[in-house]
PDB file of N, CA, C and O in Angstrom:
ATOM      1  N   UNK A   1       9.241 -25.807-111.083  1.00  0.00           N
ATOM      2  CA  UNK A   1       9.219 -27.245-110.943  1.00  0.00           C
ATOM      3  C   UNK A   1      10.195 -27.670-109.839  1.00  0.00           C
ATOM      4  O   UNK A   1      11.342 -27.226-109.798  1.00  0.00           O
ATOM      5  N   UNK A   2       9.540 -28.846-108.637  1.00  0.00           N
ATOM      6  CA  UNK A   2      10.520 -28.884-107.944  1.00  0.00           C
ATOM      7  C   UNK A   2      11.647 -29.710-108.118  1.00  0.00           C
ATOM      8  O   UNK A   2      11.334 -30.430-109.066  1.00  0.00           O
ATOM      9  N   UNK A   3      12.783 -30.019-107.746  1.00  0.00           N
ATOM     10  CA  UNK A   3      13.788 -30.747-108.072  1.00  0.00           C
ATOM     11  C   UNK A   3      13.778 -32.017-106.853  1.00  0.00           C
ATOM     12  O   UNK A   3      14.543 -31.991-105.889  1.00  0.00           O
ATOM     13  N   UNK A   4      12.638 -33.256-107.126  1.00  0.00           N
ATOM     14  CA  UNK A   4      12.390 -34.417-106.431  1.00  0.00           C
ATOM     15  C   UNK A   4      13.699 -34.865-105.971  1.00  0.00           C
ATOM     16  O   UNK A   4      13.705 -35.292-104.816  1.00  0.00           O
ATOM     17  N   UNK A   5      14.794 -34.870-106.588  1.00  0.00           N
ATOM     18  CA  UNK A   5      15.971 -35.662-105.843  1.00  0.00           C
ATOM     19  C   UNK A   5      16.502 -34.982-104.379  1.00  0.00           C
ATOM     20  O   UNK A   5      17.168 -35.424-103.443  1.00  0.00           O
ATOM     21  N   UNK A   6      15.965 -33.891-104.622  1.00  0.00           N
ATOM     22  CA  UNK A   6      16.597 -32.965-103.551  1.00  0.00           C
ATOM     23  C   UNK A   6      15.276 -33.101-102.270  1.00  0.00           C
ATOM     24  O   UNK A   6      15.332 -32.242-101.391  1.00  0.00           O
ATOM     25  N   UNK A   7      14.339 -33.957-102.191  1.00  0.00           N
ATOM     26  CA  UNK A   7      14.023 -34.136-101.216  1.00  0.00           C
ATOM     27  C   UNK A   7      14.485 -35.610-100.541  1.00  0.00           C
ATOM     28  O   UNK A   7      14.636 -36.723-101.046  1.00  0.00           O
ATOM     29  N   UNK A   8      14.604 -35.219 -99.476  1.00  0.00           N
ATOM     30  CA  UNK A   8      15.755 -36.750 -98.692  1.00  0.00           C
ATOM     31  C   UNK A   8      14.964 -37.271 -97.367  1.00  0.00           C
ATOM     32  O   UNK A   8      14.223 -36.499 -96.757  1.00  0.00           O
ATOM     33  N   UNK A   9      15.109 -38.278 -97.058  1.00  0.00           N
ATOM     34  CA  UNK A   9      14.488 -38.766 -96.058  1.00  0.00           C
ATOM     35  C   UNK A   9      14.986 -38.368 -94.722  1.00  0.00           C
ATOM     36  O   UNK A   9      16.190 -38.154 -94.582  1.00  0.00           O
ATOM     37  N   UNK A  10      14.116 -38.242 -93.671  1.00  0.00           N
ATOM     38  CA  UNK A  10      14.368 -37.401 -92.376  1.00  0.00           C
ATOM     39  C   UNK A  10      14.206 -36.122 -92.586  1.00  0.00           C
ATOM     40  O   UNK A  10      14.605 -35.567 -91.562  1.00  0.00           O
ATOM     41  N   UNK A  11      13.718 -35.067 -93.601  1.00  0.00           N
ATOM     42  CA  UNK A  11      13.924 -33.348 -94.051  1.00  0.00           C
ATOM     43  C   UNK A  11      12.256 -33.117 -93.314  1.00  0.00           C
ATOM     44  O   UNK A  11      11.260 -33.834 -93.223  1.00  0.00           O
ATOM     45  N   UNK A  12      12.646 -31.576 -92.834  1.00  0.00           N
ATOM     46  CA  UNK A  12      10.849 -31.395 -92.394  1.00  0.00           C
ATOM     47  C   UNK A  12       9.859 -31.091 -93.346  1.00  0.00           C
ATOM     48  O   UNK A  12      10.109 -30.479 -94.384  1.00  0.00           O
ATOM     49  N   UNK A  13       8.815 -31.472 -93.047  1.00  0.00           N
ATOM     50  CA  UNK A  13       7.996 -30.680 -94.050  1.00  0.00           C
ATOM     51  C   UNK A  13       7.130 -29.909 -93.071  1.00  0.00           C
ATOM     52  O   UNK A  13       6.627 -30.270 -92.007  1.00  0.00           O
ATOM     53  N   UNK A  14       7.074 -28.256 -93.992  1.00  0.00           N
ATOM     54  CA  UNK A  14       6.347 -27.264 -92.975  1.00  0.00           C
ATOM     55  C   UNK A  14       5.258 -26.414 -94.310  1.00  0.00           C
ATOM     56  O   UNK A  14       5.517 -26.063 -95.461  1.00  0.00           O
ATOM     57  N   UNK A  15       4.251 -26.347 -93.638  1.00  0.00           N
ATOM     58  CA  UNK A  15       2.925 -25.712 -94.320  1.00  0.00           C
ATOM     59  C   UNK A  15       3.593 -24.360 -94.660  1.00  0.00           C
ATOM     60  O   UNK A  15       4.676 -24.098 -94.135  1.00  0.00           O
ATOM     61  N   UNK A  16       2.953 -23.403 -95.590  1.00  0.00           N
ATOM     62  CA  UNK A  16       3.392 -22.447 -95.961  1.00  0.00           C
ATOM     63  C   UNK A  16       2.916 -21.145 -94.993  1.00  0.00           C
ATOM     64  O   UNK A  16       2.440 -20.071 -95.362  1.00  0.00           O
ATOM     65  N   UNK A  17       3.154 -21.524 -93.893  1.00  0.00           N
ATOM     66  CA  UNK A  17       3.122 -20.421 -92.218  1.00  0.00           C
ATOM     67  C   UNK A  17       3.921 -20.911 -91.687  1.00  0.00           C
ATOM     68  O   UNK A  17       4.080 -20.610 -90.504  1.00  0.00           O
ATOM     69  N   UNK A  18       4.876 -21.983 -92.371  1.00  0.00           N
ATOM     70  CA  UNK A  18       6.234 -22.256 -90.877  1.00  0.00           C
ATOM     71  C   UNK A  18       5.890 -23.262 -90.626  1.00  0.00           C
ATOM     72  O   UNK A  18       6.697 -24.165 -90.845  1.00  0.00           O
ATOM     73  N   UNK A  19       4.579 -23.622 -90.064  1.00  0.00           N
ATOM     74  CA  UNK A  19       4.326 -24.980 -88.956  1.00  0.00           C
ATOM     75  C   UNK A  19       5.107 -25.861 -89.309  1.00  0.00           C
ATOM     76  O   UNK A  19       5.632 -25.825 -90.422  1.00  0.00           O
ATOM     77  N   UNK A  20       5.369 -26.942 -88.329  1.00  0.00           N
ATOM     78  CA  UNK A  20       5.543 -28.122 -88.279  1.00  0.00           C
ATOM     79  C   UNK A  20       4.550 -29.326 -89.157  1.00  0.00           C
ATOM     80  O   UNK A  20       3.676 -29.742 -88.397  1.00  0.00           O
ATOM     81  N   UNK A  21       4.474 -29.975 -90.549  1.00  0.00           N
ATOM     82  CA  UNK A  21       3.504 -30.596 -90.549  1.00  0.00           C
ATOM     83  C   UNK A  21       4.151 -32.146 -90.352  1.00  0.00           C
ATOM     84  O   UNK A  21       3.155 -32.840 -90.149  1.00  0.00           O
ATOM     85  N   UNK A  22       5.118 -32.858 -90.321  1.00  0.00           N
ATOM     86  CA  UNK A  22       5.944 -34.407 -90.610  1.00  0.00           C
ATOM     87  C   UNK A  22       7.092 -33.926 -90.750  1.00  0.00           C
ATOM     88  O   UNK A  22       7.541 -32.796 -90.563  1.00  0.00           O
ATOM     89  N   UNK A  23       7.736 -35.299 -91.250  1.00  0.00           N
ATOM     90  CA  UNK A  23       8.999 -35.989 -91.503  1.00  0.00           C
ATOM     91  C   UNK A  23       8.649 -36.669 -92.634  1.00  0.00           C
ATOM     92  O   UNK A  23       7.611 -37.278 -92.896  1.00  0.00           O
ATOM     93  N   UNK A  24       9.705 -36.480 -93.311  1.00  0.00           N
ATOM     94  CA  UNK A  24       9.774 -37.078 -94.702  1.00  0.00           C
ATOM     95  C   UNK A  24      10.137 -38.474 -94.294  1.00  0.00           C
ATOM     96  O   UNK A  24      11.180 -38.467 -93.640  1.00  0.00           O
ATOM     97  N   UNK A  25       9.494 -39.977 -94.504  1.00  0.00           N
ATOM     98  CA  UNK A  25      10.524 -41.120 -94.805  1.00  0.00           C
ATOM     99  C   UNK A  25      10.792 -41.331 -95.794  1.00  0.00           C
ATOM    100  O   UNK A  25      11.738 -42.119 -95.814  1.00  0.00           O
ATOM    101  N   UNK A  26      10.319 -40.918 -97.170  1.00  0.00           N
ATOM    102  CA  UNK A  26      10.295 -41.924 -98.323  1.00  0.00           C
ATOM    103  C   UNK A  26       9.502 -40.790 -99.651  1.00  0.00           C
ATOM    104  O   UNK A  26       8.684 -39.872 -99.587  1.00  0.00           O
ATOM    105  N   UNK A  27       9.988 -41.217-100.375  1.00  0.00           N
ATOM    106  CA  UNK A  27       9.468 -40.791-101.822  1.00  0.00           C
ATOM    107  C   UNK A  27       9.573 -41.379-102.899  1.00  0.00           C
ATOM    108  O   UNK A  27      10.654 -41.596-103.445  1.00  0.00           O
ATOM    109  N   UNK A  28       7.969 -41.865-103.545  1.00  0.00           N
ATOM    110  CA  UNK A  28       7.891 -43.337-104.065  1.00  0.00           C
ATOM    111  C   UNK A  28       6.837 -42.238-105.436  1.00  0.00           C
ATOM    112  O   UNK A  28       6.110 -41.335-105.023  1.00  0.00           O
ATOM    113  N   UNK A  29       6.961 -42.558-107.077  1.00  0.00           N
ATOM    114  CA  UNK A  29       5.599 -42.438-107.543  1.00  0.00           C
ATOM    115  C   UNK A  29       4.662 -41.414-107.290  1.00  0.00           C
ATOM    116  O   UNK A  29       3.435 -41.457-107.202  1.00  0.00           O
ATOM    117  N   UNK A  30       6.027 -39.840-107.122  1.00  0.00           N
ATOM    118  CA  UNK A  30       5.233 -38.564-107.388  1.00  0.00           C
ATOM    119  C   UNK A  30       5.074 -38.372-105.790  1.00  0.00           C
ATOM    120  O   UNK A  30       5.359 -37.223-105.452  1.00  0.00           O
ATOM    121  N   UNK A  31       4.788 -39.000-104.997  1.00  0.00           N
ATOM    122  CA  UNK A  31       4.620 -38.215-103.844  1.00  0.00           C
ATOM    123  C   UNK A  31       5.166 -38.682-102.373  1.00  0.00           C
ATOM    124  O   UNK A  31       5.470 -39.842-102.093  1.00  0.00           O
ATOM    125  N   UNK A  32       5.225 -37.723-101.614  1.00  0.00           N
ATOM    126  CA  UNK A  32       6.130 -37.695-100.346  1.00  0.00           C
ATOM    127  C   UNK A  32       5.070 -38.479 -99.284  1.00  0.00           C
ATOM    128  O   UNK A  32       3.952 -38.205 -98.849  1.00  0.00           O
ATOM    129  N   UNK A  33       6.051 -39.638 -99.093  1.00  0.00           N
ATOM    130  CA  UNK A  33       5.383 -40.127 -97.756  1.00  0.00           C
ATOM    131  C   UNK A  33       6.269 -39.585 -96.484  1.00  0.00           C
ATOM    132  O   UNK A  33       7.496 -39.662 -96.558  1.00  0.00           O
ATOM    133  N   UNK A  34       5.467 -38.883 -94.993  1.00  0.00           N
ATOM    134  CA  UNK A  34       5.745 -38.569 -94.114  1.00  0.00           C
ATOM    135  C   UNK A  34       5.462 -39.254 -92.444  1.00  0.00           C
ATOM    136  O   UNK A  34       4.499 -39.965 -92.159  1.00  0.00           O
ATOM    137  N   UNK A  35       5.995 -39.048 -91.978  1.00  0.00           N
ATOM    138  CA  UNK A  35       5.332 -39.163 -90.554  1.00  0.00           C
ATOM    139  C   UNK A  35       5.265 -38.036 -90.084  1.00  0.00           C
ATOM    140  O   UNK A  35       6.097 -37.129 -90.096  1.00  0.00           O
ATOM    141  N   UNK A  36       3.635 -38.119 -89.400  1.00  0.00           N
ATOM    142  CA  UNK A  36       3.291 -37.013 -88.826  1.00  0.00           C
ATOM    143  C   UNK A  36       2.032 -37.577 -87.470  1.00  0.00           C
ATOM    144  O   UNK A  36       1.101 -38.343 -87.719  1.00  0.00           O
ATOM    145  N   UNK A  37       2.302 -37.009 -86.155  1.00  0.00           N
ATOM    146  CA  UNK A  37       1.815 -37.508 -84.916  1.00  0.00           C
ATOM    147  C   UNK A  37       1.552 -39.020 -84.848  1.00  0.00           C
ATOM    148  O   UNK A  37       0.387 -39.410 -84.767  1.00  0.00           O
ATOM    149  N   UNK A  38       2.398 -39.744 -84.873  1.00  0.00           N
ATOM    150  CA  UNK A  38       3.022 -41.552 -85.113  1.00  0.00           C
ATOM    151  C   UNK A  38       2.239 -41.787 -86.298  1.00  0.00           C
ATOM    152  O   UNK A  38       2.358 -42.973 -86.605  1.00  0.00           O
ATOM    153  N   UNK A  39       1.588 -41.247 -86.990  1.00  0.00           N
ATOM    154  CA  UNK A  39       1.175 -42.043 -88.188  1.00  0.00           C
ATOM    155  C   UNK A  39       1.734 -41.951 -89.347  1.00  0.00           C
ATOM    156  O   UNK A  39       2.753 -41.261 -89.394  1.00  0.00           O
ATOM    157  N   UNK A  40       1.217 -42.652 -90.700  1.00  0.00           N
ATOM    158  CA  UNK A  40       1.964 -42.718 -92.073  1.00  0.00           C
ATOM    159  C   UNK A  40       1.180 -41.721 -92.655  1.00  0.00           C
ATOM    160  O   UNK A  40       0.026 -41.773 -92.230  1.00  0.00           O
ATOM    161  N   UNK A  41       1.471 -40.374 -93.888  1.00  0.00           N
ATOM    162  CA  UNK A  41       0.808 -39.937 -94.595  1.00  0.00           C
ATOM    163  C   UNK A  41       1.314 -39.964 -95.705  1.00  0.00           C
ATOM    164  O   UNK A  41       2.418 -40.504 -95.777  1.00  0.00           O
ATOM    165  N   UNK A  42       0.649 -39.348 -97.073  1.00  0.00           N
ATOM    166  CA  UNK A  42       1.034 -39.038 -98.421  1.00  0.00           C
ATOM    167  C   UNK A  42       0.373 -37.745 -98.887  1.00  0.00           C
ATOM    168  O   UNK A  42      -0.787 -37.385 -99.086  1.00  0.00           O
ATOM    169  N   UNK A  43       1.693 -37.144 -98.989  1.00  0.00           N
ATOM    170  CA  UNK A  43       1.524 -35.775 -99.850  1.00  0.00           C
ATOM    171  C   UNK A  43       1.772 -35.788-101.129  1.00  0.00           C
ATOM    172  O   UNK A  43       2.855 -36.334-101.336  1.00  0.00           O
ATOM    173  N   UNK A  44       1.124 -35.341-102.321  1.00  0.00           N
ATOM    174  CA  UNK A  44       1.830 -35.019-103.175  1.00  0.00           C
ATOM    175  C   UNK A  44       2.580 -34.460-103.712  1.00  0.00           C
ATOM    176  O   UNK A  44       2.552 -33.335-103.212  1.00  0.00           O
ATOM    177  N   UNK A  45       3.518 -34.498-104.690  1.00  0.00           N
ATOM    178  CA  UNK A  45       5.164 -33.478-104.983  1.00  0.00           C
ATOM    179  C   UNK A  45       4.066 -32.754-105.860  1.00  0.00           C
ATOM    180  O   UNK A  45       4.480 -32.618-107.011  1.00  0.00           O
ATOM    181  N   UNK A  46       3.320 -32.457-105.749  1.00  0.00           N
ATOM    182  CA  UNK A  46       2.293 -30.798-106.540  1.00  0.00           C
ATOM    183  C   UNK A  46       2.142 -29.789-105.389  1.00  0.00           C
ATOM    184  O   UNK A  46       2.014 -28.567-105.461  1.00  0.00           O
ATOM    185  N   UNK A  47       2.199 -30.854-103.952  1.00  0.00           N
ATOM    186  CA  UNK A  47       1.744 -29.763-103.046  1.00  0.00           C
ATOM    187  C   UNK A  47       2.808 -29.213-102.717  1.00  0.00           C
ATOM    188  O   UNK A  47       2.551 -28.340-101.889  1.00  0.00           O
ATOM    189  N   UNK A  48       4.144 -29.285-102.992  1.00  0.00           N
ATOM    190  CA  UNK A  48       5.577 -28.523-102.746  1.00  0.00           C
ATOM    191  C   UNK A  48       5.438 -28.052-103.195  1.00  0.00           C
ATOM    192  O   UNK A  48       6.250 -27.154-103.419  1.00  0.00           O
ATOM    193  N   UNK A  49       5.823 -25.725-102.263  1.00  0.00           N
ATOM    194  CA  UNK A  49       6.026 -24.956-102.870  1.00  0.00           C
ATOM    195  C   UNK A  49       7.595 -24.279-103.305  1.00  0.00           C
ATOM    196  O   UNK A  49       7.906 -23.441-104.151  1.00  0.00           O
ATOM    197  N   UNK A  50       8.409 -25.073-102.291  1.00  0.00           N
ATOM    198  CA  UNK A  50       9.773 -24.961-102.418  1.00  0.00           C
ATOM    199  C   UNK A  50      10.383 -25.862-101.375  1.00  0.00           C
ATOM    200  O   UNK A  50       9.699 -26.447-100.535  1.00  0.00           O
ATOM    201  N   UNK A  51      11.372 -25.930-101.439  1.00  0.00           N
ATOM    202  CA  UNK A  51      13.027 -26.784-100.456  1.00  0.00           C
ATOM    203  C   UNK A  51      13.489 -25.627-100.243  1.00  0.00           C
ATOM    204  O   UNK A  51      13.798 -24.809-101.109  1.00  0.00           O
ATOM    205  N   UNK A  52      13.564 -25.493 -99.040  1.00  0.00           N
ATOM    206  CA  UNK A  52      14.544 -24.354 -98.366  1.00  0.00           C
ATOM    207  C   UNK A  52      14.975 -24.706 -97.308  1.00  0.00           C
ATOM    208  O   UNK A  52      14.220 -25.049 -96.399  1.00  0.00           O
ATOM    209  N   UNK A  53      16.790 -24.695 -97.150  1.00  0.00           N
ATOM    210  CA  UNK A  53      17.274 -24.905 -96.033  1.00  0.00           C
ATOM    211  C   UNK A  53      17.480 -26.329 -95.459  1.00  0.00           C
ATOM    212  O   UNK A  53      17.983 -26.446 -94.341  1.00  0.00           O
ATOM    213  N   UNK A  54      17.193 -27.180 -96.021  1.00  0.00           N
ATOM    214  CA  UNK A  54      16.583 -28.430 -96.010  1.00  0.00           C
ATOM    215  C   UNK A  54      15.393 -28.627 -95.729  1.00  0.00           C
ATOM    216  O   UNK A  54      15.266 -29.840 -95.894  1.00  0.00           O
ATOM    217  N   UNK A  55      14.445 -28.229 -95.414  1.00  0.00           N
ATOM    218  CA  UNK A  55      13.106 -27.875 -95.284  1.00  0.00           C
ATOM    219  C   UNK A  55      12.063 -28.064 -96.239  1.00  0.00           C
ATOM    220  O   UNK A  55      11.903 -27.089 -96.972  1.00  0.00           O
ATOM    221  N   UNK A  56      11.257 -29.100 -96.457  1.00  0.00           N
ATOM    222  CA  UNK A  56      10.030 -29.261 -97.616  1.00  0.00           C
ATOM    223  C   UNK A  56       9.240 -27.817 -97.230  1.00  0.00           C
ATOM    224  O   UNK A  56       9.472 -27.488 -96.067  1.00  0.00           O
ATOM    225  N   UNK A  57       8.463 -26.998 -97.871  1.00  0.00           N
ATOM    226  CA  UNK A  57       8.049 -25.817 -97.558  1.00  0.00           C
ATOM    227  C   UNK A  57       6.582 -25.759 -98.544  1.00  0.00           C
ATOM    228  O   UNK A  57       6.375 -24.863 -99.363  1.00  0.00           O
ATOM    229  N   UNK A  58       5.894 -26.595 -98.345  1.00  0.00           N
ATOM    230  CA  UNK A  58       4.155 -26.805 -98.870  1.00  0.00           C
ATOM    231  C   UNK A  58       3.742 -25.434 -98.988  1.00  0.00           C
ATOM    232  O   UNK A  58       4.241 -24.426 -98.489  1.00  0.00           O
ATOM    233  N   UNK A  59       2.310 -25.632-100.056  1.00  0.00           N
ATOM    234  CA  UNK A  59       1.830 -24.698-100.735  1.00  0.00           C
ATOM    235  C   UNK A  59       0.011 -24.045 -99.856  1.00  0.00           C
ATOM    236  O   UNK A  59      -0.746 -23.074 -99.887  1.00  0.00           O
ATOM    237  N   UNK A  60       0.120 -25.067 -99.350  1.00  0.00           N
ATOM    238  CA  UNK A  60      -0.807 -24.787 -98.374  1.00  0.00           C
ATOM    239  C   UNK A  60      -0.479 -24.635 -96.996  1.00  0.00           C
ATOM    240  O   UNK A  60       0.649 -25.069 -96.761  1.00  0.00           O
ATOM    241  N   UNK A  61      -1.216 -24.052 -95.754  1.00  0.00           N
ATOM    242  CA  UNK A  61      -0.618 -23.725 -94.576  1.00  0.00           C
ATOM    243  C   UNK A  61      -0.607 -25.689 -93.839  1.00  0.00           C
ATOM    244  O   UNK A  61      -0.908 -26.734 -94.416  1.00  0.00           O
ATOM    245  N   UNK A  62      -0.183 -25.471 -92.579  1.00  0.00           N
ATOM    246  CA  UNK A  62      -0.138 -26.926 -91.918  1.00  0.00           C
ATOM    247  C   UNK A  62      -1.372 -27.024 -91.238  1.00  0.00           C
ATOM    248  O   UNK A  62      -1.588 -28.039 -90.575  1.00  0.00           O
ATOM    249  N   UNK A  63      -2.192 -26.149 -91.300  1.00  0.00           N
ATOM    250  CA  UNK A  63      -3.653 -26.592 -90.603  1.00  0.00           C
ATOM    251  C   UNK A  63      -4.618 -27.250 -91.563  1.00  0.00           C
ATOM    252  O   UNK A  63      -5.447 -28.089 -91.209  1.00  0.00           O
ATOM    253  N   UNK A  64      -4.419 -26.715 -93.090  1.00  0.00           N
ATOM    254  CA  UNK A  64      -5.016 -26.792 -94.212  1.00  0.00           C
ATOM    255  C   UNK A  64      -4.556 -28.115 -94.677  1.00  0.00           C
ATOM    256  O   UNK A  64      -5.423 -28.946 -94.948  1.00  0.00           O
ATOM    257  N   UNK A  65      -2.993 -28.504 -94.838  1.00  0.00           N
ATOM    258  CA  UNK A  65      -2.674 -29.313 -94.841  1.00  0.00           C
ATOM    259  C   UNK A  65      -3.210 -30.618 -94.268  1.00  0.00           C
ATOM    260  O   UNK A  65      -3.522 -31.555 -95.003  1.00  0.00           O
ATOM    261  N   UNK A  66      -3.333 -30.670 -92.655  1.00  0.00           N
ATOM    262  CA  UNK A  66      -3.327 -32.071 -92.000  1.00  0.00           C
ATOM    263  C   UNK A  66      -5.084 -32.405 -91.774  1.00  0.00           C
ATOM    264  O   UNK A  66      -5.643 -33.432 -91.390  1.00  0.00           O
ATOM    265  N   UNK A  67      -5.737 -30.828 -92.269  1.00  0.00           N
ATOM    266  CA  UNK A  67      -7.440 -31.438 -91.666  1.00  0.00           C
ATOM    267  C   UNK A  67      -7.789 -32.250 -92.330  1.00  0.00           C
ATOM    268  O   UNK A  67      -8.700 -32.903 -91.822  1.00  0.00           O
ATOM    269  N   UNK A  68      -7.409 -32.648 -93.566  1.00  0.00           N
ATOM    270  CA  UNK A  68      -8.206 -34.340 -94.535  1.00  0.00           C
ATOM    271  C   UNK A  68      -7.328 -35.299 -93.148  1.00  0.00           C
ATOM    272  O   UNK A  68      -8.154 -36.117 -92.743  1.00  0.00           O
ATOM    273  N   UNK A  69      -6.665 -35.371 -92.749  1.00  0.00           N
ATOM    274  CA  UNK A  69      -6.320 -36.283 -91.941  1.00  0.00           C
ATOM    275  C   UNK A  69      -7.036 -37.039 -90.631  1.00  0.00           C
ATOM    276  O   UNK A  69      -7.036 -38.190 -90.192  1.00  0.00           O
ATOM    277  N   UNK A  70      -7.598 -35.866 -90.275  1.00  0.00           N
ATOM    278  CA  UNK A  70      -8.256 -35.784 -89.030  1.00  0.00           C
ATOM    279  C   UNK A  70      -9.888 -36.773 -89.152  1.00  0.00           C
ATOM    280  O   UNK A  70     -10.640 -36.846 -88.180  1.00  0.00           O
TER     281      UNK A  70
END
């Protein structure tokens, strides 16, 4: 289970290959809102597979991640 307080605004979030996927601004009601290529997104705190380093570290890769976006 992850420990929600310990994600902070400005921390990266990276797909589970490293990538780059956002920036954390905010965490409201279970899930992480980010910026990612100037826009607003929402991840959910289910799709965190760990915090490392300061680092959000998702359970899916960052390609898998951002294609509902596209």
């Amino acid at each position: 289970m992850i420990d929600v307080s310990k994600i902070k605004e400005q921390m990266e979030v990276k797909g589970s290959d490293g990538k780059h996927v956002g920036m954390v601004f905010a965490v409201e009601n279970g899930r992480i809102k980010l910026a990612s290529g100037g826009m607003e997104h929402v991840i959910d705190i289910g799709a965190v597979e760990t915090i490392t380093d300061g680092v959000v570290v998702l359970r899916k890769t960052a390609e898998e991640t951002v294609r509902p976006w596209h």
